[in-house]
MMTF fields as JSON, N, C-alpha, C and O atoms, coordinates in Angstrom:
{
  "mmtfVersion": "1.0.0",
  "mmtfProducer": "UNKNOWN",
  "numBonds": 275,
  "numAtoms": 276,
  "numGroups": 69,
  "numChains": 1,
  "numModels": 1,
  "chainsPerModel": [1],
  "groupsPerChain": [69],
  "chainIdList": ["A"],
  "bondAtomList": [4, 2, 8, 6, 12, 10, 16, 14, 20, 18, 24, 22, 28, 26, 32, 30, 36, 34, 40, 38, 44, 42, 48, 46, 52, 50, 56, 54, 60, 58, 64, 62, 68, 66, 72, 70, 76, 74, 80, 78, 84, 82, 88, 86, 92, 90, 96, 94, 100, 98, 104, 102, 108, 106, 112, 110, 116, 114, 120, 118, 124, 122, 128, 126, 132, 130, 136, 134, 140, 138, 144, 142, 148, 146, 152, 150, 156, 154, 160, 158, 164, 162, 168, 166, 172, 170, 176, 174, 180, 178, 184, 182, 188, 186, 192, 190, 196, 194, 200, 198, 204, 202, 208, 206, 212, 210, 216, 214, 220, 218, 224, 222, 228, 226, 232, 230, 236, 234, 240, 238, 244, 242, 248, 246, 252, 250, 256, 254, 260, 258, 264, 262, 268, 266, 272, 270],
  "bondOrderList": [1, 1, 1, 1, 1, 1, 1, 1, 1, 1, 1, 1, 1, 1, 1, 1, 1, 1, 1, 1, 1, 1, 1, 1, 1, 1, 1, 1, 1, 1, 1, 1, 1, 1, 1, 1, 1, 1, 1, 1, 1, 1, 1, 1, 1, 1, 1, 1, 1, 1, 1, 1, 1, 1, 1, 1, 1, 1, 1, 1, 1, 1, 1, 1, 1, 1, 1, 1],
  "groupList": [{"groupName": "UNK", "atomNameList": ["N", "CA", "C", "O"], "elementList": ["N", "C", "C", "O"], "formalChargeList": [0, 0, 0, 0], "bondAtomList": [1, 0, 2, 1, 3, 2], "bondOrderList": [1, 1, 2], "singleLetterCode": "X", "chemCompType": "L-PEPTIDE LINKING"}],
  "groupTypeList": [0, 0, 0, 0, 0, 0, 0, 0, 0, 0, 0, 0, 0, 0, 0, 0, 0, 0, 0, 0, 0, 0, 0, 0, 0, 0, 0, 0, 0, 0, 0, 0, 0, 0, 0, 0, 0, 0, 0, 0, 0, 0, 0, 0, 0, 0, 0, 0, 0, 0, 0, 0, 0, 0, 0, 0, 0, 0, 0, 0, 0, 0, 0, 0, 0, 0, 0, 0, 0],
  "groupIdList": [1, 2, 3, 4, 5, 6, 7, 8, 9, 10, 11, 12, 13, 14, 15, 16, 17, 18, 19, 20, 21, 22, 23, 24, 25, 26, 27, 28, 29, 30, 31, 32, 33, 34, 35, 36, 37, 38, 39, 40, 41, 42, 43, 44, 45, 46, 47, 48, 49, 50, 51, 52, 53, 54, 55, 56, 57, 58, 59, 60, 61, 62, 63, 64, 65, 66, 67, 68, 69],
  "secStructList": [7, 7, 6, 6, 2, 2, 2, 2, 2, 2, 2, 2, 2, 2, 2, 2, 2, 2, 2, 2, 6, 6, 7, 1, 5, 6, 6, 5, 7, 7, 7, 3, 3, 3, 3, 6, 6, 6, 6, 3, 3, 3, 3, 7, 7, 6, 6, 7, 7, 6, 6, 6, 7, 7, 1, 1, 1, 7, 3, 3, 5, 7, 6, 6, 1, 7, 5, 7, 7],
  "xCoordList": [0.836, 0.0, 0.885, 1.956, 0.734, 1.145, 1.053, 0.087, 2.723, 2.892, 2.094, 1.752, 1.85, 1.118, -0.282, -0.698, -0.965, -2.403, -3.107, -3.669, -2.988, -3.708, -3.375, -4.187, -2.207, -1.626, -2.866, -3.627, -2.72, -3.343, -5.137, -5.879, -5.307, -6.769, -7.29, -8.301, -6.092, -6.355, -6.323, -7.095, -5.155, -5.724, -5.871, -5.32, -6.778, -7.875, -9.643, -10.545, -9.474, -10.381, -10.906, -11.928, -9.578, -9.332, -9.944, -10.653, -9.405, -9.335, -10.674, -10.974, -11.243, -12.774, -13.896, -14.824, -13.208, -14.315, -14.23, -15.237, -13.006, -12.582, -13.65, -14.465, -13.536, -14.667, -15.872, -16.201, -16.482, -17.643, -18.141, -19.346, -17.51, -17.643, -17.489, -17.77, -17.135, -17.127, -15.901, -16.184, -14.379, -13.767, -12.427, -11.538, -12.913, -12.082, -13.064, -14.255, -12.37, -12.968, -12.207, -10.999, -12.8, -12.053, -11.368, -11.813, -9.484, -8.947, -7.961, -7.017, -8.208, -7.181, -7.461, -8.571, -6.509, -6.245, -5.921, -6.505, -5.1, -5.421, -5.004, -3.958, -5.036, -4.646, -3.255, -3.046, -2.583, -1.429, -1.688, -2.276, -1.017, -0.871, 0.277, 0.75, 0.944, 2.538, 2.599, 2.001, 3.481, 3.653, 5.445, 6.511, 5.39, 6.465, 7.528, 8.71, 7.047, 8.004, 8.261, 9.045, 7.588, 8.158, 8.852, 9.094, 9.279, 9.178, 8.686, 9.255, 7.747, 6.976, 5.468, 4.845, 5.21, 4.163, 2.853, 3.419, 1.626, 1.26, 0.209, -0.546, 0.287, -0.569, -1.201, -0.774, -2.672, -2.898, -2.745, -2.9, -2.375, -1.343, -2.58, -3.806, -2.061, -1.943, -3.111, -2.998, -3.971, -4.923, -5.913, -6.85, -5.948, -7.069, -8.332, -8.484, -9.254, -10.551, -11.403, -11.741, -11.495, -12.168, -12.805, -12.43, -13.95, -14.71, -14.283, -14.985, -13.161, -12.29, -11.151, -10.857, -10.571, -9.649, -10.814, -11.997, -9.127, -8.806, -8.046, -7.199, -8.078, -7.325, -5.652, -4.619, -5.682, -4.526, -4.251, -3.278, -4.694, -3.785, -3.098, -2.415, -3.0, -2.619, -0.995, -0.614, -0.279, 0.935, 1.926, 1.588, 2.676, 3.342, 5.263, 6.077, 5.466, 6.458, 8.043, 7.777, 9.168, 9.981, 9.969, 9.43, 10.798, 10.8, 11.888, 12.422, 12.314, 13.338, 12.756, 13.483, 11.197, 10.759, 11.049, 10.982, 11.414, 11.695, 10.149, 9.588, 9.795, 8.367, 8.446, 9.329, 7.654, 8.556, 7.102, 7.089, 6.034, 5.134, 3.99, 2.965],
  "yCoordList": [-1.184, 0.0, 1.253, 1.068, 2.286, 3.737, 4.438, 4.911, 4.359, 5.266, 6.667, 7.073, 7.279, 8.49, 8.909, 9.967, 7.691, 7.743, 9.251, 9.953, 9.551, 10.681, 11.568, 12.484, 11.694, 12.752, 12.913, 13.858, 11.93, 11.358, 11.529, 11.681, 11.438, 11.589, 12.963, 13.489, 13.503, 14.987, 15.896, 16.818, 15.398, 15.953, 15.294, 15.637, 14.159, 13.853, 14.8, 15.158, 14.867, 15.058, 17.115, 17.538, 17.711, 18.972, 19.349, 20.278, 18.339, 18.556, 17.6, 17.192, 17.338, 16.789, 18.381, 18.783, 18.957, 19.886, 20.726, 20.792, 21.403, 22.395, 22.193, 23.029, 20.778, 20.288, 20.428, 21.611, 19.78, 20.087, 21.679, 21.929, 22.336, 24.152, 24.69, 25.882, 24.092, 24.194, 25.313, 26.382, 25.123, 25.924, 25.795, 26.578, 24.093, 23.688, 23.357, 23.112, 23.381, 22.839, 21.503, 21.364, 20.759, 19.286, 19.258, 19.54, 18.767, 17.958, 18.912, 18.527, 20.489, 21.8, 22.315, 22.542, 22.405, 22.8, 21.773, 20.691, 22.004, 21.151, 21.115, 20.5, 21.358, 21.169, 20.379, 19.262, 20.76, 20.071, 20.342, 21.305, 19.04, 18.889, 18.929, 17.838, 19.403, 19.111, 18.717, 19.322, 17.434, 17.183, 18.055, 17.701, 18.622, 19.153, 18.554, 18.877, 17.54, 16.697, 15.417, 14.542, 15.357, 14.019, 14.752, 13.948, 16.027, 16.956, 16.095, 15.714, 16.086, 15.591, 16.419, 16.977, 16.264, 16.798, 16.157, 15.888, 15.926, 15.325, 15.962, 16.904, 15.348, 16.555, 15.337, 14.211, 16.282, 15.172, 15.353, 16.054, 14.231, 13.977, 14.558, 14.643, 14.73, 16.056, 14.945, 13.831, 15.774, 14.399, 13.885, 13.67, 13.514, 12.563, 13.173, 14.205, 12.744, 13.356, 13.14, 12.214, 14.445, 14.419, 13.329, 12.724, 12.885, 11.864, 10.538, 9.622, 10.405, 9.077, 8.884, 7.809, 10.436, 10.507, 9.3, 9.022, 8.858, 8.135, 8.461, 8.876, 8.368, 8.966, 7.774, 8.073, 6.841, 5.994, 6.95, 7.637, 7.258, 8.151, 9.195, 9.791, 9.605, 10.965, 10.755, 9.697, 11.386, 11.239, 11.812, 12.93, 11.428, 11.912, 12.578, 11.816, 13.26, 13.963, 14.274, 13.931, 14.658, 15.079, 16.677, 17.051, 17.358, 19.016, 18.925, 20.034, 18.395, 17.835, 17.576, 17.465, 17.347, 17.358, 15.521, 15.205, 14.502, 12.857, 12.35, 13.06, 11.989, 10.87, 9.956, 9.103, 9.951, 9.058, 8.009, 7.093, 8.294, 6.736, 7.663, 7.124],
  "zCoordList": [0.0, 0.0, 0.0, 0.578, -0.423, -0.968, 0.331, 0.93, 0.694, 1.886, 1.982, 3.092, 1.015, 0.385, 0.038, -0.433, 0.429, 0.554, 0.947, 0.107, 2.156, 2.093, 1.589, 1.463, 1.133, 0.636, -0.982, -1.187, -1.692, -2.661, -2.824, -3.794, -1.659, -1.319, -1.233, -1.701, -0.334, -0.373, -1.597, -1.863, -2.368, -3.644, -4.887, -5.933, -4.704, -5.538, -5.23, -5.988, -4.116, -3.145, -4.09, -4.629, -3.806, -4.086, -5.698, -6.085, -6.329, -8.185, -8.283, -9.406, -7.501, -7.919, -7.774, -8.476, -6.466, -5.952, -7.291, -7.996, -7.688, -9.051, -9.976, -10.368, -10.332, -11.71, -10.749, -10.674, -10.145, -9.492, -9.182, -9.14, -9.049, -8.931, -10.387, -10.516, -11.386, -13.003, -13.047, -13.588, -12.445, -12.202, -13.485, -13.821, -14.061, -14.959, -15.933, -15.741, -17.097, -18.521, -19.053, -18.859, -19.575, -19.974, -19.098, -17.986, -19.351, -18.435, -17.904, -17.214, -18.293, -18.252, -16.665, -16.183, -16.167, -14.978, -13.659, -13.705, -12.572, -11.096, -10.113, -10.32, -8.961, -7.993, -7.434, -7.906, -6.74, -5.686, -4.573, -4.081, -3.951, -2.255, -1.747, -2.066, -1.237, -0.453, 0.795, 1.685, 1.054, 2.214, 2.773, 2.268, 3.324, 3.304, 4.29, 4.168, 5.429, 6.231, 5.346, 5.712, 4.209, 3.473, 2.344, 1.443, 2.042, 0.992, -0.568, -1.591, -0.188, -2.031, -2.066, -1.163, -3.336, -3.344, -4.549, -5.608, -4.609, -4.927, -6.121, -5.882, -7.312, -8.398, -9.569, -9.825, -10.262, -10.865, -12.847, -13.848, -12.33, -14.227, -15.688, -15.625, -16.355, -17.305, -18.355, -18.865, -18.304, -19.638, -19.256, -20.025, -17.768, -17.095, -17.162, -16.507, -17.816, -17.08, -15.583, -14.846, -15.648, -14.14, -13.749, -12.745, -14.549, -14.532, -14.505, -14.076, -14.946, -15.165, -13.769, -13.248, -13.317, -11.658, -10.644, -10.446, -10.191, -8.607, -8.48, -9.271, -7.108, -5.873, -6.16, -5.561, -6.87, -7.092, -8.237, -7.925, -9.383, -10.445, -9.796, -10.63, -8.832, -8.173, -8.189, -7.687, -8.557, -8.971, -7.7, -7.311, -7.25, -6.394, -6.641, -7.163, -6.424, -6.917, -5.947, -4.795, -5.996, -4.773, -5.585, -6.627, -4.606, -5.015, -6.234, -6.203, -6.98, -7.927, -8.893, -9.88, -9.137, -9.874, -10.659, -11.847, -9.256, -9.599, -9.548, -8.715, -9.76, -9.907, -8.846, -8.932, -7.783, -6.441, -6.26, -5.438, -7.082, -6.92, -8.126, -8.542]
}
């Protein structure tokens, strides 16, 4: 299981409300989360439709810009 879960949740959670408030169009725009004691940060990948996001697509990142899950 994904040490990063809530991190993941929290912003799946975030980039659902955006589309739900009609704040995005198609798959343009989204939200990040940072955990800053794990320094990564968590954002959702470029393409997905809203309608199609889980909280597992949520991409997790280091400040380096490495892909860390």
């Amino acid at each position: 299981m994904s040490s990063y879960k809530e991190l993941k949740q929290e912003c799946y959670e975030a980039n659902i409300q955006l589309n739900d408030l009609g704040l995005v169009i198609y798959t343009f725009g989204n939200v990040s989360a940072v955990d800053r004691d794990k320094e990564v940060f968590a954002i959702k990948p470029s393409g997905v439709p809203y309608e199609d996001l889980k909280p597992e697509d949520i991409v997790i990142m280091d400040f380096e810009n490495n892909v860390i899950e």
